[in-house]
C-alpha positions as a LaTeX table, in Angstrom:
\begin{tabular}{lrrr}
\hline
Residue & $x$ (\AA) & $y$ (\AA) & $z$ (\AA) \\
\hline
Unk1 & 0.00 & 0.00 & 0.00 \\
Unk2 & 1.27 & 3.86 & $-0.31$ \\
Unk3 & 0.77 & 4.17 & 3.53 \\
Unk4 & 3.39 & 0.91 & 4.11 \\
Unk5 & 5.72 & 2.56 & 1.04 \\
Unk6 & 5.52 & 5.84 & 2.67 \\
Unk7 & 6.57 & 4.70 & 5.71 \\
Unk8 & 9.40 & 2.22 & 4.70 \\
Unk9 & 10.66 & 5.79 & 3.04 \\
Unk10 & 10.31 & 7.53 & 6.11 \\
Unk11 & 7.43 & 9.81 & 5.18 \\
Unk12 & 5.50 & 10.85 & 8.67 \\
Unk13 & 1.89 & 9.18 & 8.89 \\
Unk14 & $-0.20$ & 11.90 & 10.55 \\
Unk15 & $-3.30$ & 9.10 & 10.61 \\
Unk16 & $-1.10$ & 6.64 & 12.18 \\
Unk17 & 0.84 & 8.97 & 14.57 \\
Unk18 & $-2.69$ & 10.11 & 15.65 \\
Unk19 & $-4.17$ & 6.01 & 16.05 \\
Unk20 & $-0.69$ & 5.14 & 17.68 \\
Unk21 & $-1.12$ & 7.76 & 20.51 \\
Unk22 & $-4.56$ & 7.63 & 21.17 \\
Unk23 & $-3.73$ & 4.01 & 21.77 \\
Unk24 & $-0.67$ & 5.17 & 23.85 \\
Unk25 & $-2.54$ & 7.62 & 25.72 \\
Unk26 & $-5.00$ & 5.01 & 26.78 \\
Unk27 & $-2.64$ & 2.62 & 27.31 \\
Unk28 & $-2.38$ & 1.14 & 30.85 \\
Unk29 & 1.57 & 1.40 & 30.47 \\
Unk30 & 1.58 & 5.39 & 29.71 \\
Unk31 & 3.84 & 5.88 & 32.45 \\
Unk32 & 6.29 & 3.48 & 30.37 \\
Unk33 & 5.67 & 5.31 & 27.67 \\
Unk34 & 6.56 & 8.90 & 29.43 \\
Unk35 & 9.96 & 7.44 & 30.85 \\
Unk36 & 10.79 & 6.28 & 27.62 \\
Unk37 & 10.14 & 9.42 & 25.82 \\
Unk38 & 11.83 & 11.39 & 28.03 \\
Unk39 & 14.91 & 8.92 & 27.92 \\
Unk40 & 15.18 & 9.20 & 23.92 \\
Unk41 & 14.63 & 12.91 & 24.17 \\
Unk42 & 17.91 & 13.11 & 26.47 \\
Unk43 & 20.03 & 10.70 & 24.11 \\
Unk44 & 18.72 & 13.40 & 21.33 \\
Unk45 & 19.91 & 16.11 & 23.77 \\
Unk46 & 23.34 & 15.06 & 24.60 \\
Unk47 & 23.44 & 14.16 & 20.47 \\
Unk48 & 22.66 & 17.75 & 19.68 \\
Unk49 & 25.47 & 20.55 & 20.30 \\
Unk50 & 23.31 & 23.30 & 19.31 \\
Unk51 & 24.40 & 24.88 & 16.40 \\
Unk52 & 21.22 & 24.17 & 14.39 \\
Unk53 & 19.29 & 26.22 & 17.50 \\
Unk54 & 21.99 & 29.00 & 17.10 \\
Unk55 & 21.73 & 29.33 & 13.26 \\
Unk56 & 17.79 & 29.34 & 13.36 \\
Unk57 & 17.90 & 32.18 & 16.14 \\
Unk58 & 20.85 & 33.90 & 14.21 \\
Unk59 & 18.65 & 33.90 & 11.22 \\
Unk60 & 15.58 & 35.17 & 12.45 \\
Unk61 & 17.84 & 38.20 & 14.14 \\
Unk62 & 19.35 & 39.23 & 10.60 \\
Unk63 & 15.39 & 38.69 & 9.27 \\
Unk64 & 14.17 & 41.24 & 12.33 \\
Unk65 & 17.17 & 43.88 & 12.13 \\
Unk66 & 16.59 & 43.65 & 8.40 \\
Unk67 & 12.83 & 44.03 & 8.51 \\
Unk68 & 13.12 & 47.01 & 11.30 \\
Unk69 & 15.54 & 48.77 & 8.71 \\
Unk70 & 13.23 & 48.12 & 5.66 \\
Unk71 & 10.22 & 49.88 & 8.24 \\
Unk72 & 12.59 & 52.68 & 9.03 \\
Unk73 & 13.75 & 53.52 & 5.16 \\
Unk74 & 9.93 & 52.93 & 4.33 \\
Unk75 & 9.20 & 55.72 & 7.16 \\
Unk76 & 11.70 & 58.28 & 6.15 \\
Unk77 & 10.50 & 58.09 & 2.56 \\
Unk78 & 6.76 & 58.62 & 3.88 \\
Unk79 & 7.91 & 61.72 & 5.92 \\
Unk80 & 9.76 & 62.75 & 3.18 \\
Unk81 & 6.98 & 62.95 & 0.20 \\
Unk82 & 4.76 & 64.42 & 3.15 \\
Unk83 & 7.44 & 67.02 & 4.43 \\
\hline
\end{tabular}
């Protein structure tokens, strides 16, 4: 099926996700499920050295200083033709 392909590929399921923790969230062993979230979300931690965090937050900083300047030229121009 394209739902077994897609997933041998890798492609995220939303359907299935959302089947897969209803059942999880039902699930007498949720509190197995918890400690074993949190435990691959530290191995994913300790993995990570954030530069991917730092280059997204760099990114949006140039997008903000460069948006703020954009406003500001945009401004001056306004003043200007009304001056």
């Amino acid at each position: 099926s394209l739902t077994a392909l897609a997933h041998r590929l890798g492609y995220f399921d939303q359907a299935a996700f959302n089947r897969l923790f209803e059942a999880m969230v039902a699930s007498s062993r949720r509190a197995d499920w918890s400690r074993h979230g949190i435990a691959y979300a530290q191995t994913l931690m300790r993995a990570n050295d954030g530069s991917a965090e730092a280059l997204i937050l760099s990114e949006l900083a140039m997008n903000k200083s460069e948006l703020a300047m954009n406003k500001s030229v945009a401004t001056h121009k306004k003043e200007g033709v009304q001056g």
